[in-house]
N, C-alpha and C positions, 0 to 999 in steps of 0.2 A: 549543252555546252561542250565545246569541243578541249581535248588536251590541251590545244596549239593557244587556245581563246584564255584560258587560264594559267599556265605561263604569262602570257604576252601582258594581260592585265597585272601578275603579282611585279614582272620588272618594267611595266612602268610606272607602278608605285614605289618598290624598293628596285631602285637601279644596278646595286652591283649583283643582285640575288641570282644564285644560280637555283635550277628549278627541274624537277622530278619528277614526272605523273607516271599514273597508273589509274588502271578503272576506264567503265562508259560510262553511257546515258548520262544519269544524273547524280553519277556514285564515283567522287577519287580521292584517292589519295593521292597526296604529296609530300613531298622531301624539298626545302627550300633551305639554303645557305648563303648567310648573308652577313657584311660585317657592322652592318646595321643594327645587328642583334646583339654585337658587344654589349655589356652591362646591364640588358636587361633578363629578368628574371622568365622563366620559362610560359608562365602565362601573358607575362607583355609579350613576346614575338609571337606566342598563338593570336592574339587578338590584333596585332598587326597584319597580320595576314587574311584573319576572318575577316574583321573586315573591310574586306575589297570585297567582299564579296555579299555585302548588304542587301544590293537590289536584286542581286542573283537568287538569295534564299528568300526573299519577301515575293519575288513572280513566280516561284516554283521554279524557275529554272534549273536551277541548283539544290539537291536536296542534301546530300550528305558530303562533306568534305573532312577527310580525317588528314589531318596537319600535322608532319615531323619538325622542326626549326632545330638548324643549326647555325653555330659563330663559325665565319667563314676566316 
């Protein structure tokens, strides 16, 4: 999975979300800021973000994604 594929998928789930990668293969991190994330507590905007990424870690595709969330 590509940087560009994982962006593109988080904003067009969370549409105002600005987005950060880092990492190959099957290994990134990200920095997503969104104001989406008002009022919810630090583990709701991680799990909004994971998942999108459901069928990603269930094919292997996707193996490790380490997630920052900020209120934008």
């Amino acid at each position: 999975m590509s940087p560009d594929k994982i962006k593109e998928l988080i904003q067009a789930t969370i549409p105002d979300s600005q987005v950060e990668t880092s990492g190959a293969d099957c290994n990134f991190s990200i920095v997503v800021t969104s104001s989406e994330f008002e009022g919810k507590s630090p583990i709701q905007r991680h799990r909004m973000v994971n998942d999108i990424f459901k069928t990603q870690f269930e094919t292997g595709e996707l193996h490790a994604l380490s997630i920052k969330t900020e209120v934008k």
